[in-house]
N, C-alpha and C positions, 0 to 999 in steps of 0.2 A: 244426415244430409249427404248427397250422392253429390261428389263434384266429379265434373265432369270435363274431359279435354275439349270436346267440341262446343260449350259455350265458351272457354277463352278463344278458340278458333273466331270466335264470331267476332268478339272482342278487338285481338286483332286485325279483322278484317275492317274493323270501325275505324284503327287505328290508321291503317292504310289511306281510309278515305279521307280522315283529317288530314295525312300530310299531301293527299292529294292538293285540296285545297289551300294550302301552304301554313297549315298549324302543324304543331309539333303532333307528333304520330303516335297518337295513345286515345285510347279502346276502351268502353265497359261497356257490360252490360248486366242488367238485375234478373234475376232466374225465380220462379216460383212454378213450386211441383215439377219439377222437370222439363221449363216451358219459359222459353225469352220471354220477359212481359217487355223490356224495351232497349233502348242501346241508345247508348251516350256517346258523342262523339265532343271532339276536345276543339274547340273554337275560340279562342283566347285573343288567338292572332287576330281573327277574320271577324271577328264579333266585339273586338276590344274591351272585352269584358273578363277581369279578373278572378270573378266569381264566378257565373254562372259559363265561362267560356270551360271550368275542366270535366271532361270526358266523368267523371265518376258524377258530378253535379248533374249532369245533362241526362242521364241515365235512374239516377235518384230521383229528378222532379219529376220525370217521362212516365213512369213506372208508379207512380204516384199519383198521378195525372187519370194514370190508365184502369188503374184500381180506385181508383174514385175514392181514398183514403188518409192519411195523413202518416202514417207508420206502415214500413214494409217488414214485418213479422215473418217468419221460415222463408223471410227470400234470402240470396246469396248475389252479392256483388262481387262479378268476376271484373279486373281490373288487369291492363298489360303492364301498370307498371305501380309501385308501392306507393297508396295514396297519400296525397300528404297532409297536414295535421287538417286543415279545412275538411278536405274529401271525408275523413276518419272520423273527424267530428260529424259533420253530415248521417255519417252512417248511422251514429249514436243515436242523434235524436230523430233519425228516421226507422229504428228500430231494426235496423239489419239484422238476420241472425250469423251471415259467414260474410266473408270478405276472403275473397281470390285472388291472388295476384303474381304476374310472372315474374320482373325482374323486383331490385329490391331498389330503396335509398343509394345501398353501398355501390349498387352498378350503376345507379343515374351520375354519381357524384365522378366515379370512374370516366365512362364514357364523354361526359361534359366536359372534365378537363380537358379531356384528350383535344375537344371543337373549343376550348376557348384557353389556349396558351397556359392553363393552369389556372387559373381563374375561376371558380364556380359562382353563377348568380343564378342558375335556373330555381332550383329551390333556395328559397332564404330564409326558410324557418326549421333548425338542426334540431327536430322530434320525429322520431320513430313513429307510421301506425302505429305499432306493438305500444308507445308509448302512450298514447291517445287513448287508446283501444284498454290498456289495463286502466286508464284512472276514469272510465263511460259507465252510464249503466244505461242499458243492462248489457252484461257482458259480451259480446260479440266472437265469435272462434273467429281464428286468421291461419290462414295457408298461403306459405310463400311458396315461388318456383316452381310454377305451374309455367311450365311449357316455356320455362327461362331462356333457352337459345332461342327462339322462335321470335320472343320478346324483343332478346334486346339487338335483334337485328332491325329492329324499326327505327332505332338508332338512326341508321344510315340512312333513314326518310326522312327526319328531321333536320329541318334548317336553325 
């Protein structure tokens, strides 16, 4: 599998467009043969939907959609930032083969304090991808810090 920096570029340029619209500013999109099949954008806020609002879900159903399939097999889900156990799970049963991702849990968990007095509630469930990812079949490769400054300066686009 060839990962590539210019699909997480795209990635976060999804990201961007989310906090345009005033969600939090994170990106995916799902890659087969070399070639966007689609891009997720992260809608949570603006679509009040807990599920289907994360960027990696919007990207996974799109791409799924778009392959007129139910399993994304030798694709690659590049993500800005480390899915969390949902997104991961998703991946699972949607047959991912790689999972790309810029920043990590440990920089989301950094970063949010810093915007909420010490306090973290952005994510509320303390499991690793890597943790997800090891107990799925079939087994999924994972690449962190993929273009991680870039990432977590989206940071600063989120409200």
């Amino acid at each position: 599998m060839n990962i590539r920096e210019e699909f997480m570029m795209k990635a976060i340029e999804a990201a961007k467009e989310s906090a345009k619209k005033g969600d939090y500013a994170i990106g995916a999109v799902v890659v087969k043969d070399d070639e966007v099949i689609s891009v997720g954008y992260e809608t949570l806020k603006s679509d009040k939907d807990p599920v289907n609002g994360h960027a990696e879900i919007d990207a996974i159903r799109k791409a799924c959609k778009k392959l007129n399939q139910p399993y994304l097999e030798n694709c690659v889900l590049y993500s800005t930032h480390e899915p969390c156990p949902m997104c991961a799970s998703a991946s699972v049963w949607a047959k991912i083969d790689t999972i790309v991702f810029g920043v990590s849990r440990e920089d989301m968990i950094k970063e949010m304090k810093k915007k909420s007095s010490g306090k973290f509630s952005w994510r509320q469930i303390d499991i690793s991808c890597k943790e997800v990812l090891d107990r799925g079949m079939p087994k999924i490769k994972l690449v962190s810090g993929l273009l991680r400054d870039e990432c977590l300066k989206l940071f600063d686009l989120s409200s």
